[in-house]
N, C-alpha and C positions, 0 to 999 in steps of 0.2 A: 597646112603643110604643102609644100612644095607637090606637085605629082608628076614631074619627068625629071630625067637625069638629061641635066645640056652636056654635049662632048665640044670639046675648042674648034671642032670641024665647024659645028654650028649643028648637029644632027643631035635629037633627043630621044629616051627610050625611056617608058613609061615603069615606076617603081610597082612593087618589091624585083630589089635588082639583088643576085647573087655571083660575088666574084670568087673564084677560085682561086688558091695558091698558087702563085708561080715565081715563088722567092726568090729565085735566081736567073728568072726569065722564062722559064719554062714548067710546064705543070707536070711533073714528075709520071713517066709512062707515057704519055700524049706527044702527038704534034698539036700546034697551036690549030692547025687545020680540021683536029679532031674535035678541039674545044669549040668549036666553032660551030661545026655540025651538031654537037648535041641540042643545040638552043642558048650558049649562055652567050648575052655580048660585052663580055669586060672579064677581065683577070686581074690580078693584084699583085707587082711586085716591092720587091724589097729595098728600101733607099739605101741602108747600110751594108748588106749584100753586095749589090750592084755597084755601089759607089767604089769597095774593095776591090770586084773581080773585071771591072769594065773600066771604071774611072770617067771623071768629065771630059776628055780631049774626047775620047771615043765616042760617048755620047754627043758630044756636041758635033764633033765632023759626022754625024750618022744625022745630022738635023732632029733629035729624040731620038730616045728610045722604041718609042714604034718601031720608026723605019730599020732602026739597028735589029729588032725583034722579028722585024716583017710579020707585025701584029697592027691590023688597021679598024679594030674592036676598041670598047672604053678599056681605061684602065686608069686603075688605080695603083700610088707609091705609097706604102706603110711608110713612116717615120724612122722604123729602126728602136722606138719605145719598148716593144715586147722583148728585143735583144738587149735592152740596159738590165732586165729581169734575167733573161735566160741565158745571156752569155756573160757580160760585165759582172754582175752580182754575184752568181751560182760562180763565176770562177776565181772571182777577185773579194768579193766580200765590198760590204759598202763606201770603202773608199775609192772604189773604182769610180763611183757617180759623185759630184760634186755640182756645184750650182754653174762653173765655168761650162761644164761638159759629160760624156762620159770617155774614162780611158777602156779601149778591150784590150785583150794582149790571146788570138791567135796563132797557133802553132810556133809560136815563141816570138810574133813579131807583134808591138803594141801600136792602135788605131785612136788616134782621139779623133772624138765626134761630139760635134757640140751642136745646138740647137738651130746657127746659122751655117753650117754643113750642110746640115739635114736639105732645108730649104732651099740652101742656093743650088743643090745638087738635084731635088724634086725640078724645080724650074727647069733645070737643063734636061730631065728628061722631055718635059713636056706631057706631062699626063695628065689627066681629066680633073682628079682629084686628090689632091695632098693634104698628109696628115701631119699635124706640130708635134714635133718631138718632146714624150710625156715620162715622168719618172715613174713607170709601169709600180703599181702598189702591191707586194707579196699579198695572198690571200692569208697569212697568218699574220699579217701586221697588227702590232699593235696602235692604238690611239694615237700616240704621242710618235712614232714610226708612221703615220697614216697622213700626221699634219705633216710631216718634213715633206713627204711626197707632193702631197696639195700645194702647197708654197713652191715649195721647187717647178711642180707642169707648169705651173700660173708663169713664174718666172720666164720659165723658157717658151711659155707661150705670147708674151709679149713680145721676145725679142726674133720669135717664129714670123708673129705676124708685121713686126718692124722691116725684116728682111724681105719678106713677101713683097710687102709694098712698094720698097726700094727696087725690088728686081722688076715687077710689072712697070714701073715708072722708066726704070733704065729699055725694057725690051719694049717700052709702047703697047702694052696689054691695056684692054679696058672692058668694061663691065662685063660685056657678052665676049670676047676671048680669052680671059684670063681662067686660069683651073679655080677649081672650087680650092677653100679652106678649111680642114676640117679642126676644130679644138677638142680634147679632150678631156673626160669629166673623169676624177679620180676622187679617193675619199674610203676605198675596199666597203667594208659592211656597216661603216660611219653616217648615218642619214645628214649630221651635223654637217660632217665634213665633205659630202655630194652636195650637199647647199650650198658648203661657201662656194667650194671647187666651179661649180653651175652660176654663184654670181659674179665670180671674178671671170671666169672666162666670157659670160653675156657681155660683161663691160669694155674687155678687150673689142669682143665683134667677131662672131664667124660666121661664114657661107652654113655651116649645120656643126654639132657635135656628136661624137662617139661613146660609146660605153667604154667607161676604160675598168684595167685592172681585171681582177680574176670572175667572169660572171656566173660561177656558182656557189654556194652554200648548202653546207650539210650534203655534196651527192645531188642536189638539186637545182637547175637555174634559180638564179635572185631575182626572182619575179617582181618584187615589191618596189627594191633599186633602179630597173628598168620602167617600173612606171612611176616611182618617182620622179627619175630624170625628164622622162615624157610629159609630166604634167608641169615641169617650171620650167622649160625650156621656151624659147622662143616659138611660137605656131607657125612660124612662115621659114623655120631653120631643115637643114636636113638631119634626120635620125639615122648614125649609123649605129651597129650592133656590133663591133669590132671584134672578131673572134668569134661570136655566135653561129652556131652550126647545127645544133639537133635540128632535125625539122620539127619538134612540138615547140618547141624553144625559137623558134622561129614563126610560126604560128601565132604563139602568144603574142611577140615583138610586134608585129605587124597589123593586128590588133588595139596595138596599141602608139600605132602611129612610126615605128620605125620603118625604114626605106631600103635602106642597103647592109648588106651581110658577106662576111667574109669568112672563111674557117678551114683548116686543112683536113676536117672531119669527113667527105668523105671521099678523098684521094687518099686518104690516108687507112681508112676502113676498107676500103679497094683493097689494098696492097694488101692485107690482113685477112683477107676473105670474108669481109662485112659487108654483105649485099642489102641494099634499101628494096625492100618491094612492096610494091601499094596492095593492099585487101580489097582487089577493087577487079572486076573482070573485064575490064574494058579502061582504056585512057578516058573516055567521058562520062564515068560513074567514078571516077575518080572525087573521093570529096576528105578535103584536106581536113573539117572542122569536126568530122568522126570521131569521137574514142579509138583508138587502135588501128589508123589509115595508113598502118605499113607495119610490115613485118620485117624480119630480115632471114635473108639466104647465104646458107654457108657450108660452100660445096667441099668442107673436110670431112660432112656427115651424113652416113654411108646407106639413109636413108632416099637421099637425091639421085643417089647410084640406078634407080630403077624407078625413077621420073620423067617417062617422056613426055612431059611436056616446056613450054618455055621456061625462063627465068621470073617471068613478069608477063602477062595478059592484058599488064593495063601499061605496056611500054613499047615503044619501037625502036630502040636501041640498038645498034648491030649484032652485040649478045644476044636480044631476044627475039632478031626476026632471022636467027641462022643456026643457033647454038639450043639444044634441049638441055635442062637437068643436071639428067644423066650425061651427058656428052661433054659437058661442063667441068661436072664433078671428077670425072674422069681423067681431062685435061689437067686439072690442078692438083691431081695425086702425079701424073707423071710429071709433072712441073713441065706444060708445055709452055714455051716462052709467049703465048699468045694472051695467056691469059691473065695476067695484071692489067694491061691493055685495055684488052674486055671489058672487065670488072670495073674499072677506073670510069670508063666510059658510060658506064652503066650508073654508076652511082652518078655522074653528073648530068645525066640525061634526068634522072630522077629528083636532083637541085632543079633542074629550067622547068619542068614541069609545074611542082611546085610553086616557083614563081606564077608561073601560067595559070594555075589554078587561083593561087594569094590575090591576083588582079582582078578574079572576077568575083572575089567576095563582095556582098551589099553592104 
């Protein structure tokens, strides 16, 4: 397995790497300043997103996205795959995807995006790492619903990695400047069909693959899928976890050889009053591979109210080396505008940590 992430600068940062959402450029509550602070070095935006709200001219007269972001961390472009599932499907029904592309149709105006979109539009950002746009597979798919998906990523992952190539060849990229290429492995809870999906796309050729499709079952991550894919995959490929967010579920991954993770879990648990905090009384007894190495804090409950002490003991987060409990809890009954902020920050202080810790397992 590969063990640092290269950035096109030429600068590398040593895996398990965890990028944050920032769909539309930005991590929902944060400055990029704050992300930065906490420990993580990379974000993730959205190629279908951006491509809508920015477009290529913009992107391109800003030299990337970066500079347009005034973001100078790694970063990674989604494909816009998980929106053929969440926005094309869920509002159009299956004819919205076809093998040409996919059609969206927001707020009454309709977007086609097809697979060399996706690509020529990641390229003009200029990000680290780009992902080929996949026919995201419903977690209730059926078998014969599961191969159409399979056959279709493959498709569009050909003609992903045909544009790629083209576009490096046109801008002069080579080995050590060009972004990584990520393919992804579709198939839902089909062992059959994570086979084929894993030898069509080996044969195509990628920089690493992704977990694709929905990664739990029954209420529980798919633990078995995730190390199936790990064990027929190439050894010298990168392991992404595309969506993967719990941190036990993340744990497992990384264990098992995957590298990088992405998930809106917990900006998103932020926002909701789902606070991660380690069972641990100090940042260096911190030990991730514990039975039950975090709890969570959730200051709607009126026990916090007469807690003074920190959030977390084993954090140093701006929440927890300024803010008690109680002071907290407080804050978020009178809905002080500070505290999403906080929270948000807190939870992702608690991703890089994590990280920090996942590097120095033996």
């Amino acid at each position: 397995m590969q063990d640092k992430f290269r950035k096109l600068d030429g600068m590398t940062l040593p895996y398990p790497l965890f990028f944050p959402d920032a769909t539309r450029g930005e991590v929902r509550q944060l400055s990029l300043e704050d992300v930065k602070k906490v420990g993580l070095p990379g974000i993730l935006v959205n190629t279908f997103h951006l491509l809508r709200l920015i477009g290529t001219e913009k992107t391109e007269t800003a030299d990337g996205i970066h500079k347009y972001l005034g973001w100078d961390g790694a970063m990674i472009s989604d494909s816009g795959g998980f929106q053929v599932m969440s926005i094309a499907k869920k509002g159009g029904g299956n004819s919205t995807v076809t093998d040409e592309g996919v059609t969206f149709t927001i707020d009454g105006v309709k977007h086609h995006f097809s697979p060399e979109d996706s690509i020529r539009y990641q390229m003009a950002m200029q990000t680290d790492l780009m992902v080929v746009l996949d026919d995201f597979t419903p977690p209730d798919a059926t078998h014969e619903e599961a191969v159409v998906s399979v056959e279709r990523t493959t498709l569009w992952a050909k003609r992903c990695k045909t544009t790629y190539l083209a576009e490096c060849e046109r801008l002069g990229l080579t080995e050590n400047n060009r972004p990584y290429l990520i393919g992804v492995v579709q198939g839902a809870y089909f062992d059959d069909l994570r086979m084929r999906s894993i030898k069509e796309l080996v044969e195509i050729g990628f920089d690493g693959y992704g977990y694709g499709g929905w990664p739990m079952k029954d209420g529980k991550f798919d633990t078995a899928t995730a190390k199936l894919m790990a064990d027929n995959l190439p050894k010298d490929s990168v392991l992404y976890g595309l969506g993967i967010g719990k941190p036990d579920d993340i744990v497992q991954c990384v264990k098992l050889g995957y590298q990088i993770f992405d998930c809106v879990l917990p900006t998103r648990d932020a926002r909701h009053g789902r606070l991660y905090v380690y069972t641990a009384e100090s940042m260096d007894k911190i030990n991730v591979q514990k039975d039950g190495f975090y709890e969570f804090y959730n200051p709607r409950q009126a026990k916090h109210l007469e807690e003074n002490i920190p959030v977390s003991s084993a954090c140093d987060c701006e929440l927890c080396t300024t803010i008690t409990r109680a002071e907290f809890a407080t804050m978020w009954r009178s809905r002080d505008e500070r505290v999403l902020r906080l929270a948000t920050i807190h939870n992702l202080r608690f991703y890089a940590l994590l990280m920090e810790k996942l590097r120095n397992i033996e």
